[in-house]
MARGU-764064 format. One record per residue: residue in one letter; x, y, z of N, C-alpha, C in turn. Coordinates in steps of 0.05 Angstrom, whole numbers, plus 32768, in hexadecimal, padded with zeros to 4 digits. Layout:
MARGU-764064
aXYZXYZXYZ ...
***
This chain:
MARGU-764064
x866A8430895A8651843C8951865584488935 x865484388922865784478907863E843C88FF x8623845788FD8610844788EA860C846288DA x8602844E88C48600845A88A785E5845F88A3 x85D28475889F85B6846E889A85B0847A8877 x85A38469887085A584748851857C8477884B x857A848A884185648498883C855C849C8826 x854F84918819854D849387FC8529849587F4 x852A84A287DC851284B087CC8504848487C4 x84E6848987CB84E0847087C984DE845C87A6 x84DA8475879984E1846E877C84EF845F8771 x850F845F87808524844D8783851884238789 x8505842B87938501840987A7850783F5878F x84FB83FB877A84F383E88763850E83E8874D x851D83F28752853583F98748855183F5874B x854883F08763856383E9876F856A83D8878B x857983C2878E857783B087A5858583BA87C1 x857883D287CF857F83D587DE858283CA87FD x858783AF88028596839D880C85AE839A87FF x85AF83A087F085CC839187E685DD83AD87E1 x85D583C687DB85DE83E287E685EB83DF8800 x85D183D6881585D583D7883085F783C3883B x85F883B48831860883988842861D83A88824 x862383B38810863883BA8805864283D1880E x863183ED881A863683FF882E865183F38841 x863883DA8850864B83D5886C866383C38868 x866A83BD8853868183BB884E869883CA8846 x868D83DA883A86A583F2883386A083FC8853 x869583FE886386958402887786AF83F68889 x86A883DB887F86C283CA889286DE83C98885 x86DE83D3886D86F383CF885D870183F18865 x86FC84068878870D8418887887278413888D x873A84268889874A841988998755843788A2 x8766843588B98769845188C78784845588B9 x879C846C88CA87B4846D88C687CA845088C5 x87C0844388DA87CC842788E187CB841288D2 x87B6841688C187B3840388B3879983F088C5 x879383F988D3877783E888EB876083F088E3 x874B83DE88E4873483E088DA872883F388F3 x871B840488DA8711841B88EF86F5841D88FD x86E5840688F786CC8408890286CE83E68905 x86C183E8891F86C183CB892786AC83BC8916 x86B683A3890F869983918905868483928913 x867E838D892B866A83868939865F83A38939 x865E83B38939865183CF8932864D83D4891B x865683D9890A864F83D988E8862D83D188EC x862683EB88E085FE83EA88E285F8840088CC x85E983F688B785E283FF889D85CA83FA889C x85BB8417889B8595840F889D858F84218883 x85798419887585708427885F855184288863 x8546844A88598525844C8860852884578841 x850C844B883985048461882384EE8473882D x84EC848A881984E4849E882484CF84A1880F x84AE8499881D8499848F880B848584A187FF x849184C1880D848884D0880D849B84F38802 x849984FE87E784BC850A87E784B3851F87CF x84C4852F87D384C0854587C084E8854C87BB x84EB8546879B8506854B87998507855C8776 x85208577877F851A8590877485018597876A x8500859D874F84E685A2874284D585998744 x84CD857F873F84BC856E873B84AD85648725 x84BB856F870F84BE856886FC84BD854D86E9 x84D0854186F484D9852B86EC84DD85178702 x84DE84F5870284DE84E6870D850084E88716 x850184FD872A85178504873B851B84E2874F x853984DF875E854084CE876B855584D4877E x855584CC8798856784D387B0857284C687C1 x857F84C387CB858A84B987D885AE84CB87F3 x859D84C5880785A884D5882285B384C08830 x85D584BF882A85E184AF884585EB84C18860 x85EC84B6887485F184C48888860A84B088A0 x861984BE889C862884A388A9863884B888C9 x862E84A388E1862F84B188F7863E849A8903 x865684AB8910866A849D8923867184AB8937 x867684998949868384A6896686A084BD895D x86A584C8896E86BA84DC896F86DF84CA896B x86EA84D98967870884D78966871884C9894E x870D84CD8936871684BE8926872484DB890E x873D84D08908874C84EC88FB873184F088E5 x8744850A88D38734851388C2873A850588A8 x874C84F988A0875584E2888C874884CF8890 x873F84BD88A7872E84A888A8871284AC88A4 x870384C888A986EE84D3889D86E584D58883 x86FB84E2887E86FD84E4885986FB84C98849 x870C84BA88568716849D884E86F8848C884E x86ED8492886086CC847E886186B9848D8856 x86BE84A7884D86A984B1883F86AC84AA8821 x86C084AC882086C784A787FA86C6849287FC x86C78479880886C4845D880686A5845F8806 x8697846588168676845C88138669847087FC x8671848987F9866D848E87DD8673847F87C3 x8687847287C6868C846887AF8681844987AC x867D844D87C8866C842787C3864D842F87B8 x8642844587C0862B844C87BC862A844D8798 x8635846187958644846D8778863F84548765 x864F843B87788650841F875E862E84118763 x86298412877586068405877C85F184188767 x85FA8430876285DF843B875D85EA844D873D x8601843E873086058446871785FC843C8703 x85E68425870785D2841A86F085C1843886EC x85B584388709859C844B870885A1846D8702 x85BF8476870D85CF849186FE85C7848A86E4 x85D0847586D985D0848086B385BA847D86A8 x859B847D86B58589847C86A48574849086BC x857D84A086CF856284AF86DC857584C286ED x856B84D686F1857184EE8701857084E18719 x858E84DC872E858A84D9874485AA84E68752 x859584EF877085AC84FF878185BF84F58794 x85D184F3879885E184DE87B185EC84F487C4 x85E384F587DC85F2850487EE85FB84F78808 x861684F8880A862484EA8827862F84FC8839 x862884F38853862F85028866863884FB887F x864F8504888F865E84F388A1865C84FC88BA x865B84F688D2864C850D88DF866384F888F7 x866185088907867284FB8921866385058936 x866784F48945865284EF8963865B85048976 x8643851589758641852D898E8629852389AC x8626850C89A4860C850A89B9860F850F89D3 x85F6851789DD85F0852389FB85F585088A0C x85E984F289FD85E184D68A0C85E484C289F7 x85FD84B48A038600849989E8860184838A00 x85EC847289F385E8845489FE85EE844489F2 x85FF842489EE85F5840A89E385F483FA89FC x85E983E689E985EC83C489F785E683B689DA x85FA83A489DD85FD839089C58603837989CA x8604836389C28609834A89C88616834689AA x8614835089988627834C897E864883588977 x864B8368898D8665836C8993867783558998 x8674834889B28686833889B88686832189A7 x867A8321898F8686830689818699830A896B x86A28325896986B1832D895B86CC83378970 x86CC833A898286DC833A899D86F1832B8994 x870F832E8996871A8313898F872B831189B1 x872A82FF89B7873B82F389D2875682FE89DE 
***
């Protein structure tokens, strides 16, 4: 269960290809690796959803402000180096997606890593086992 939800000011839409944010996210996603050297989030889980937010008020309001809120939520037990390790990776994938639009407009990037406290965690997937290896 590693999903990423990214939230962004709707201003962005026309600006930037956020599909291709999305599927470059979930790769630096699959590209982390733990102490072992083992990929630390399974393929078949890797889930990267993006909403814009069509409706937004950012600081002043002044100026044609821009935002963007990742939130990246995983199950429990993963050290605090492999934390670090996937946050500076999806920051910095972010960082390279959205450094056209840094050098010509006020915009905010905030990432956040959050690890799974839930009362009630469910799946069912059928996209797991094809990444299953034998």
């Amino acid at each position: 269960m590693p999903h990423l939800v990214v939230l962004y000011t709707a201003n962005l839409e026309a600006e930037s290809d956020l599909t291709a944010l999305c599927r470059a996210l979930a790769d630096a996603m699959l590209a982390v690796r733990d102490e072992q050297d083992a990929q630390v989030y399974p393929t078949g889980g890797v889930r990267v959803f993006a909403y814009p937010a069509q409706h937004f008020a950012v600081a002043d309001g002044r100026r044609d402000y821009a935002f963007v809120y990742l939130n990246l939520r995983m199950g429990r037990g993963r050290s605090a180096a492999v934390k670090q390790r996937a946050g500076e990776a999806l920051l910095a994938a972010a960082e390279a997606h959205f450094a056209p639009v840094l050098a010509r407009r006020y915009l905010g990037l905030t990432l956040q890593v959050d690890e799974g406290q839930e009362v009630f965690d469910a799946k069912h997937s059928t996209i797991h086992p094809l990444f299953r290896k034998p």
